[in-house]
ZAZANU-331159 format. One record per residue (C-alpha): x, y, z; residue in one letter. Coordinates in Angstrom, 1 decimal. Each point is the difference from the previous one (the first is absolute). Example, Ala and Ser with C-alpha at 12.3 -4.5 7.8 and 13.67 -1.06 7.14 Angstrom:
! ZAZANU-331159
((12.3; -4.5; 7.8); "A") ((1.4; 3.4; -0.7); "S") 
END
This chain:
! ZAZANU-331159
((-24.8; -8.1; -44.5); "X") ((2.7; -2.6; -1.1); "X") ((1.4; -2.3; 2.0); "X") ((3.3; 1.7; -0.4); "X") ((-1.4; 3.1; 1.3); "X") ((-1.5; -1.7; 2.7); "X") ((3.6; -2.0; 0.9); "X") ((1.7; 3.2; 0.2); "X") ((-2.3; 1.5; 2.4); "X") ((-0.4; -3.0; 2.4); "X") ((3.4; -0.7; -0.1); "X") ((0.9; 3.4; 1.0); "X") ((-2.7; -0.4; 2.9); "X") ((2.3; -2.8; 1.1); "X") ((3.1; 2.2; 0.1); "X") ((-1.8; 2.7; 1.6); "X") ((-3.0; -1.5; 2.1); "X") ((1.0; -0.8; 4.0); "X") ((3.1; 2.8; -0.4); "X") ((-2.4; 3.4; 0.1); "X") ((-1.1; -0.3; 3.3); "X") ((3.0; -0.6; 1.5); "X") ((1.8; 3.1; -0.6); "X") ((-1.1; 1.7; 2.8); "X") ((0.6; -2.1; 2.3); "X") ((3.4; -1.3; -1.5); "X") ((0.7; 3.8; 1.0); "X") ((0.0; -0.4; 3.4); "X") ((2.2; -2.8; -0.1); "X") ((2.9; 2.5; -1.0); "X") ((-0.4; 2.4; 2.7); "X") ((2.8; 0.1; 2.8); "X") ((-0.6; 0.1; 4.2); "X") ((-1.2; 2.9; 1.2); "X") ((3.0; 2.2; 1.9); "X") ((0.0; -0.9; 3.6); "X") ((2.7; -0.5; 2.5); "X") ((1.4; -3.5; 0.4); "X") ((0.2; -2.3; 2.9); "X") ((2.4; -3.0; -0.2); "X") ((-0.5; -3.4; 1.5); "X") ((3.0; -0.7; 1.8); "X") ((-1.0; -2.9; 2.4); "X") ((1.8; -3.0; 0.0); "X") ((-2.0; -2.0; 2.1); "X") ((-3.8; -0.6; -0.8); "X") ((-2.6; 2.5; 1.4); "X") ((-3.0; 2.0; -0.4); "X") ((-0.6; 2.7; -2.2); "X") ((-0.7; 2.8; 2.4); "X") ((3.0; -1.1; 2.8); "X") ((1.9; 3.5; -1.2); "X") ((3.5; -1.9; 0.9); "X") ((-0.5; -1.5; -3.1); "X") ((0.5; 3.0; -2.3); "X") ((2.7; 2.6; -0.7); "X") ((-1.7; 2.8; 1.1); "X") ((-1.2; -1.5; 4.1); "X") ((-3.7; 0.0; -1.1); "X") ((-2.1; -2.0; -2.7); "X") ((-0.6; 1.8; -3.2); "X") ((-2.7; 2.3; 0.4); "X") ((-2.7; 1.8; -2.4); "X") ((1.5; 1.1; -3.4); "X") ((3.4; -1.9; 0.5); "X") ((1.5; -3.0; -1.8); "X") ((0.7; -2.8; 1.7); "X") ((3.4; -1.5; -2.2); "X") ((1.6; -3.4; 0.7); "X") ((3.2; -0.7; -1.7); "X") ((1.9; -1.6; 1.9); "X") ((1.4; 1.8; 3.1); "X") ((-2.3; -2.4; 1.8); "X") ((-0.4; -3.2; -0.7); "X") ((-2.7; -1.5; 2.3); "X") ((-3.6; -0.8; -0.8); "X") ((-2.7; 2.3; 0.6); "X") ((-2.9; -1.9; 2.0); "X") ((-3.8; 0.7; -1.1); "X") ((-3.0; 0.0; 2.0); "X") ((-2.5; 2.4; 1.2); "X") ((0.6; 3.1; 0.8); "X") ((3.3; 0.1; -2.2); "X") ((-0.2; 2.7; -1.8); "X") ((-2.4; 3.4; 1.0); "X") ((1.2; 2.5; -1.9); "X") ((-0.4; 1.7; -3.7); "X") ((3.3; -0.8; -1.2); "X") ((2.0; 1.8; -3.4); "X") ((0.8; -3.8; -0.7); "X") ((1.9; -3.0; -0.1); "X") ((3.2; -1.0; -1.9); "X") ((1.9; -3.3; 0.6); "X") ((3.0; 0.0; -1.7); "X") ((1.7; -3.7; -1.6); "X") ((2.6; 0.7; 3.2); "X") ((-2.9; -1.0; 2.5); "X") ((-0.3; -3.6; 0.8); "X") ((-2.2; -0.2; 2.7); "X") ((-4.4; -0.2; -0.1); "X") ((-2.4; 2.3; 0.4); "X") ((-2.3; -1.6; 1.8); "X") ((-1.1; -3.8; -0.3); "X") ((-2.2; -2.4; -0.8); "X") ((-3.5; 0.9; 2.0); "X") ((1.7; 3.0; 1.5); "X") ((0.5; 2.5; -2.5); "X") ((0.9; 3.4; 0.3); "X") ((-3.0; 1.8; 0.3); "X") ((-1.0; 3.6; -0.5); "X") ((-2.4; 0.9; 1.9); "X") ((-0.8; 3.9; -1.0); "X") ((-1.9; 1.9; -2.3); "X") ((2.3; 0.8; -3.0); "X") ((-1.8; 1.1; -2.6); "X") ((3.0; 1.7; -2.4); "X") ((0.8; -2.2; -2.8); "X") ((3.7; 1.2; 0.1); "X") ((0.7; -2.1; 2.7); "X") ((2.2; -3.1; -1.9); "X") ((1.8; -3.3; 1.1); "X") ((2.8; -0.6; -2.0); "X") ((1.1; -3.7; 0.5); "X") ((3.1; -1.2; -0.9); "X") ((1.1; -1.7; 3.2); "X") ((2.1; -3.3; 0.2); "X") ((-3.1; -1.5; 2.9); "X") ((-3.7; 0.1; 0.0); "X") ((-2.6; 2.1; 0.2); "X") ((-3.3; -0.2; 1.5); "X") ((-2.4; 3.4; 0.3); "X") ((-3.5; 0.6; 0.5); "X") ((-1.9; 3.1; -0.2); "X") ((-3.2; 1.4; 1.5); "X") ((-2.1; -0.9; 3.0); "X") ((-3.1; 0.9; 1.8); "X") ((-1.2; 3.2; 0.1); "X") ((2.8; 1.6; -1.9); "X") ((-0.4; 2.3; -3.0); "X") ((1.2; -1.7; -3.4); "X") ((3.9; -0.4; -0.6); "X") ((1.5; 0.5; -3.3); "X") ((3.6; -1.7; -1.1); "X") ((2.4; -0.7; -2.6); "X") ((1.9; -3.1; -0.3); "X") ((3.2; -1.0; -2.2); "X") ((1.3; -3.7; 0.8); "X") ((3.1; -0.7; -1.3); "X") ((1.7; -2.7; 1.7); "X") ((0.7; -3.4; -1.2); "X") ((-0.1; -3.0; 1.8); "X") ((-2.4; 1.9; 3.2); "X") ((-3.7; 0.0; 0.7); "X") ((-2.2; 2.7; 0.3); "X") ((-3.2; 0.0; 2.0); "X") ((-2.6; 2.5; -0.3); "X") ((-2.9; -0.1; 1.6); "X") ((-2.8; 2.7; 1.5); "X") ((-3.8; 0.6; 0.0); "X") ((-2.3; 2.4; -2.8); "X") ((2.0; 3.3; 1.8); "X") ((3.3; -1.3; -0.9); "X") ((0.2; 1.5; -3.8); "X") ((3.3; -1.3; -2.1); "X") ((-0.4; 3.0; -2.8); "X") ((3.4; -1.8; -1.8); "X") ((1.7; -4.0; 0.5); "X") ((3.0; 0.4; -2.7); "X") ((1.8; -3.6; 0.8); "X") ((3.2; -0.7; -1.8); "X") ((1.3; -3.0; 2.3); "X") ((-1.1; -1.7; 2.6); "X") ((-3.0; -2.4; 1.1); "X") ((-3.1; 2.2; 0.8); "X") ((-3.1; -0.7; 1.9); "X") ((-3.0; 2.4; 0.2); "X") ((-2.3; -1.7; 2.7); "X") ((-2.5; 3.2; 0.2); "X") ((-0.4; 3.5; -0.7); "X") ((0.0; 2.0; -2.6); "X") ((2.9; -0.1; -3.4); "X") ((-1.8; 2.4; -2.6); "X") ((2.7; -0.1; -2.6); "X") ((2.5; -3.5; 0.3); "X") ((2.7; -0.2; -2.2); "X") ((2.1; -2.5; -0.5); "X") ((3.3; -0.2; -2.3); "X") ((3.1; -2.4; 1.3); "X") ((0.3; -3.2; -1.5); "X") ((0.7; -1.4; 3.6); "X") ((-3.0; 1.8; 1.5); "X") ((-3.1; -2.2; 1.6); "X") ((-2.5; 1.6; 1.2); "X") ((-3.1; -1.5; 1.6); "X") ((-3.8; 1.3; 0.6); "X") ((-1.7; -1.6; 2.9); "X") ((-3.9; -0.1; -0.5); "X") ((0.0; 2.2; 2.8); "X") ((1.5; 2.8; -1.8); "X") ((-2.1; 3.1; -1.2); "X") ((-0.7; 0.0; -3.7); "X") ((2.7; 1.8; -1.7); "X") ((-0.6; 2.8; -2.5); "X") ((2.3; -0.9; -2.5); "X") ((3.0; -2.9; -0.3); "X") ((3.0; 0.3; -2.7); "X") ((2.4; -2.9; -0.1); "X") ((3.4; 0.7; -2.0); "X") ((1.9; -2.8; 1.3); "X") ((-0.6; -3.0; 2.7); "X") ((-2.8; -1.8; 1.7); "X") ((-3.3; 1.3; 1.3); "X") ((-2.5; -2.4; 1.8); "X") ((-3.4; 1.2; 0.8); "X") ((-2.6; -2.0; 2.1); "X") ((-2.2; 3.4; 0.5); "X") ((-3.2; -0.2; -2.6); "X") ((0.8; 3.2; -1.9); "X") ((-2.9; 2.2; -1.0); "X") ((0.2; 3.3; -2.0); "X") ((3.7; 0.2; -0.3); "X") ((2.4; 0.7; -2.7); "X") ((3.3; -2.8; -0.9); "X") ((2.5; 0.5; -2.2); "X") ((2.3; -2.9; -0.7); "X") ((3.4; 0.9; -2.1); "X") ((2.1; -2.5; 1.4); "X") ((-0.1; -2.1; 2.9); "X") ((-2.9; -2.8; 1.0); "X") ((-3.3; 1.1; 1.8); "X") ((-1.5; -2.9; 1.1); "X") ((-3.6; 0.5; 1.4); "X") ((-1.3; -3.0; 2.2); "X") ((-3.4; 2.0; 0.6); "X") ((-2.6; 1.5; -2.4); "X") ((0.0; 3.4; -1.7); "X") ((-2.6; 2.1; -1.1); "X") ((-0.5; 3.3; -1.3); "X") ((3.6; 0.8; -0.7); "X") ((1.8; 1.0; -2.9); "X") ((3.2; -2.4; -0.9); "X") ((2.9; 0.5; -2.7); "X") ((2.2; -2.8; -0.4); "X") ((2.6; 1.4; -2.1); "X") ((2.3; -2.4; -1.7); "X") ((2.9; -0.5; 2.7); "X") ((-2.9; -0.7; 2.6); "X") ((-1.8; -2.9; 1.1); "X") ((-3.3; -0.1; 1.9); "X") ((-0.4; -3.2; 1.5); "X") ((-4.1; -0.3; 1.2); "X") ((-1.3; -2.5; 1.7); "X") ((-3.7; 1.4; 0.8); "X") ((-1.3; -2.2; 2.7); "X") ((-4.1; 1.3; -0.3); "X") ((-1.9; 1.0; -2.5); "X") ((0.4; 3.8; -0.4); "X") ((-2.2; 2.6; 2.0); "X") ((0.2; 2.6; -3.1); "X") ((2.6; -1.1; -3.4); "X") ((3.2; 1.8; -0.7); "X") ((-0.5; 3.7; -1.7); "X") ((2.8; -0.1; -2.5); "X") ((3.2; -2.7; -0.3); "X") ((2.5; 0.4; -2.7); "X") ((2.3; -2.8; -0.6); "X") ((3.1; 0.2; -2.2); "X") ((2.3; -2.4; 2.9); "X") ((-0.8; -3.1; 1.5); "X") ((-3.1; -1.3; 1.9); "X") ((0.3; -3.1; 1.7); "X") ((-3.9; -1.7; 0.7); "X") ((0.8; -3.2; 0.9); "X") ((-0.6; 0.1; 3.7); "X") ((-3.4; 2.1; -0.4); "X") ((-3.3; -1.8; 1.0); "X") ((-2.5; 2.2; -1.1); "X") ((-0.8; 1.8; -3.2); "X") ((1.3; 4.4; -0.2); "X") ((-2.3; 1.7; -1.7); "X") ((0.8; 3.5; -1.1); "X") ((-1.1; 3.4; -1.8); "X") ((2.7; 0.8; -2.3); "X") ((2.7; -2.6; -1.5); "X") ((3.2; 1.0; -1.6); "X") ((2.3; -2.8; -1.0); "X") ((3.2; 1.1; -1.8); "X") ((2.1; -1.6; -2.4); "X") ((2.9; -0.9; 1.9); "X") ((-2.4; -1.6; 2.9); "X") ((-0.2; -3.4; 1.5); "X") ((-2.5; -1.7; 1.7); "X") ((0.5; -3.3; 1.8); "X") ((-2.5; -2.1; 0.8); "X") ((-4.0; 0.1; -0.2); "X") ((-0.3; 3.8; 0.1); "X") ((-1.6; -0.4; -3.9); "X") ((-2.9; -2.0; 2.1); "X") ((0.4; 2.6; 3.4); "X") ((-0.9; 2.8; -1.7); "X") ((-3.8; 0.2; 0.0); "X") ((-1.8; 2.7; -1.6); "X") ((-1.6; 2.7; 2.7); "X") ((-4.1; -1.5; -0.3); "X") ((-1.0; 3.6; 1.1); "X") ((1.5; 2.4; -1.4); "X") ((2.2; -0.2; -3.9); "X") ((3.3; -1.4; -0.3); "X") ((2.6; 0.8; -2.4); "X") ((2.9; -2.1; -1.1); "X") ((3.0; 0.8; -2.2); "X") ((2.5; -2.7; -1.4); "X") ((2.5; 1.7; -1.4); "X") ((1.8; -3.2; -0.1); "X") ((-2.7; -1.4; -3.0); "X") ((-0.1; 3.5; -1.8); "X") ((3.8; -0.8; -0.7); "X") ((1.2; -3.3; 0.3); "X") ((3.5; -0.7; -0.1); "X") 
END
């Protein structure tokens, strides 16, 4: 096989590698509430989520409705236990809505076993938001969440039976302090969003656009950079990375590795010169068009018990 022949394939790998498994799952990010009747906020002075004064209809939004905020009432929604008991159709915050959802060490919390995965948060309020999911006892709860709301903070928070199937954020500062985010996707150029080592492993991340910052030691997981930083402040291990070349992985591993990286193709940036200890790996990829800063030459160390491939695609043709 000639190195020409072997260019065209890997290369093509690049392009293609990290995008597969994401169609799916990308799927889901398309599909619309589930029909339900809605329940406007209309309070204008802060309260609880179940005082039924607060909404349109006398009573709190109850199993299968959508609880909308967009405007008619402006006050903040206080968290806490006991703040929301009931399988909900969703939530939409409209820009209109200026006031929180919750706060800072009492969020909103649902507190019920919820186990459709049509049941969405669209965010796009003016204010904050801060939700947690799941609790003792309770069967596991499945949501959707779009952020899309620049200049607010998101807080989301829960235990293993609080199951995030989709996080799409296109604005907006993000926190995940626990639960579960299988697929996170991240595209605005204004989005940062933050993994607290607390947090669940995720099945699969995409960044488009933006900041993420992981401190969870990722294991077995699937990345995809095409645009955007991900910078890792923990280890990784097990996972398979593409790093296609509007991306930048940032790594900073801060042990040496339980078990190396599976596969990790490079054709955009990757920035080693905060890592302390060596990555070793099973597969390397590194495409023309990539750059690595720093010592990653001397950081990647060959697997001792198993092989080790490397491709330079970079040396097969030199500009």
């Amino acid at each position: 096989m000639t190195f020409t022949r072997l260019g065209f394939v890997l290369t093509l790998a690049l392009a293609q590698v990290g995008t597969r498994s994401y169609v799916r799952h990308e799927a889901k990010e398309e599909k619309t509430m589930a029909a339900g009747d809605i329940v406007r906020w209309i309070s204008n002075t802060s309260g609880a989520w179940s005082l039924g004064t607060n909404w349109d209809t006398g009573a709190a939004p109850s199993t299968g409705e959508i609880a909308m905020f967009d405007g008619t009432g402006l006050a903040s929604v206080l968290g806490g236990d006991e703040s929301l008991a009931t399988a909900l159709g969703g939530i939409i915050v409209e820009p209109g809505y200026t006031g929180n959802i919750g706060a800072s060490g009492s969020p909103l919390i649902h507190n019920v076993s919820q186990t459709s995965d049509d049941r969405m948060i669209i965010f796009r309020g003016a204010g904050d938001l801060y939700f947690q999911g799941g609790g003792a006892g309770l069967g596991k709860q499945n949501y959707s969440i779009l952020v899309d709301s620049p200049g607010s903070t998101v807080v989301l928070d829960g235990d293993a039976n609080s199951e995030i199937d989709v996080c799409y954020v296109k604005a907006g500062t993000v926190t995940v302090s626990g639960g579960v985010v299988l697929l996170l996707h991240v595209s605005g150029l204004g989005s940062d969003v933050t993994l607290n080592e607390d947090a669940t492993d995720p099945v699969r991340i995409k960044i488009t656009g933006g900041l993420i910052t992981s401190a969870r030691t990722l294991t077995g997981m699937e990345l995809y950079i095409d645009g955007g930083k991900f910078l890792q402040t923990a280890n990784m291990a097990s996972c398979n990375i593409t790093v296609a070349q509007n991306g930048i992985l940032d790594y900073r591993p801060t042990s040496t590795q339980a078990a190396p990286l599976n596969d990790l193709f490079l054709d955009g940036i990757l920035d080693y010169r905060n890592a302390k200890f060596t990555t070793s790996y099973r597969f390397l990829v590194i495409g023309r068009l990539a750059t690595i800063i720093g010592t990653a030459k001397e950081g990647f160390a060959v697997v001792p018990t198993g092989p080790s491939i490397q491709v330079d695609l970079r040396e097969n043709y030199p500009e």
